[in-house]
Structures are given as structure tokens and as C-alpha cells.
C-alpha positions as CSV (number, residue, x, y, z in Angstrom):
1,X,2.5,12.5,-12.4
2,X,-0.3,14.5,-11.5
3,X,-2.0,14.5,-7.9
4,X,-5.2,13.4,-7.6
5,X,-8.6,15.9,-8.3
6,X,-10.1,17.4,-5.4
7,X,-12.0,14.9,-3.5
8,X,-10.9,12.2,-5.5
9,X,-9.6,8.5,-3.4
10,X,-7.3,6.7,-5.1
11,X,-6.0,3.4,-3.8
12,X,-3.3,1.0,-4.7
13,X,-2.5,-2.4,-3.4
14,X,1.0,-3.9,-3.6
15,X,2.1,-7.2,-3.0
16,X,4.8,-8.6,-1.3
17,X,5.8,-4.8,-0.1
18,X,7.6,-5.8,2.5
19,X,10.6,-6.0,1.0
20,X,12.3,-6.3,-2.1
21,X,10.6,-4.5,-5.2
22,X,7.5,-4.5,-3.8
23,X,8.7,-2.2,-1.2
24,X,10.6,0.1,-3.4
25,X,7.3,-0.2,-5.7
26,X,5.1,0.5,-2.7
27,X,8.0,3.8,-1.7
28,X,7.5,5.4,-5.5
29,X,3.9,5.1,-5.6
30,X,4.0,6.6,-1.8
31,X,6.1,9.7,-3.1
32,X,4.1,10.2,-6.0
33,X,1.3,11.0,-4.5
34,X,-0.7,10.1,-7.0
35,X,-2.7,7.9,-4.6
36,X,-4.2,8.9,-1.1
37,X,-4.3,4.8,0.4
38,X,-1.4,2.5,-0.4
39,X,-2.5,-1.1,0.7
40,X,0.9,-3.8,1.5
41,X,-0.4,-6.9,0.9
42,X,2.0,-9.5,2.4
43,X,1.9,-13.0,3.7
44,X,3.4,-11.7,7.3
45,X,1.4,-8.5,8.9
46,X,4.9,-8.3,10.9
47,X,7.1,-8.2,8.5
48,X,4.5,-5.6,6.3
49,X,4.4,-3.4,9.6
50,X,8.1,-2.9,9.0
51,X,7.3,-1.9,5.5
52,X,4.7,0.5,6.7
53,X,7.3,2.3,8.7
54,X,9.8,2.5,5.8
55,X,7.2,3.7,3.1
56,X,6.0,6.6,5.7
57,X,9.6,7.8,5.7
58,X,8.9,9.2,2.1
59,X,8.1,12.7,1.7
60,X,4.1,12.4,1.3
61,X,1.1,12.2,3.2
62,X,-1.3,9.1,2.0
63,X,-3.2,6.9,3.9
64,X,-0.6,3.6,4.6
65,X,-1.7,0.2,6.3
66,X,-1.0,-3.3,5.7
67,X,-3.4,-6.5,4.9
68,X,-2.2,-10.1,5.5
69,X,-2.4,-11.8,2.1
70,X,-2.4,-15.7,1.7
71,X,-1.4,-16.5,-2.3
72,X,-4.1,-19.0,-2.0
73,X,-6.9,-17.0,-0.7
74,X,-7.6,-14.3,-2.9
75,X,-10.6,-13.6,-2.3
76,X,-10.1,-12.5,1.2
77,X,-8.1,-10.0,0.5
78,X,-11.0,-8.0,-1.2
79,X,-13.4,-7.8,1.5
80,X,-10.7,-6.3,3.8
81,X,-10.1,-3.1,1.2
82,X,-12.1,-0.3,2.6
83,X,-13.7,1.4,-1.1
84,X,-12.4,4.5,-1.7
């Protein structure tokens, strides 16, 4: 996959990234680097910290951080994404 143009933000938000296939998801989008901010959305900010760590491991250099996520409260989450 391409990079992104010059000047260009890209973001991407996974859920539940703090393990399983959200992580490995949140690992191959991270190594693309097709995307400059990768958002973990995940119901513990602990556990998502962990995740953080794992995903910056990967050869690439994007903007990582994680974002508490309740299943129930969607609309929360949105105000927290910074725009790109």
C-alpha cells in the first residue's frame, strides 16, 4: 500500500486492540504506514497501554495512543478523536 501524500493525516481507529485481532489488526495497519495516527479503542486504557507498547515495536513511525471505549457509549468516543 502506498504511504500517504505529503501533508496528508490519515487516522484509524481500532477496537478492541488490545489483544487478540484487534491488536494484530492495529500491528498491520501500524507497519503499513499507510496511516500517520492509529487510535486503540478499548474498554480498559490499561490493558490498551500494553497494546500501545506492542504496536510501537513495528517498524514505522505513526502517531499511537489509546481511547477508553464503553460499547454502550459511542458517542463519546468521537469527541475524544483529535481531526486529522
Amino acid at each position: 500500500m502506498a504511504s500517504p501524500a505529503a501533508g496528508l493525516k490519515t487516522l484509524a481507529v481500532i477496537t478492541g486492540a488490545n489483544s487478540g485481532l484487534g491488536l494484530h489488526l492495529a500491528k498491520a495497519l501500524y507497519r503499513s504506514g499507510r496511516f500517520t495516527h492509529l487510535v486503540l479503542a478499548c474498554r480498559s486504557t490499561e490493558k490498551g497501554a500494553k497494546g500501545v507498547e506492542e504496536v510501537k515495536q513495528q517498524p514505522h513511525a505513526a502517531d499511537v495512543d489509546v481511547q477508553c471505549l464503553q460499547v454502550g457509549r459511542l458517542g463519546g468516543l468521537c469527541s475524544k478523536i483529535p481531526p486529522p
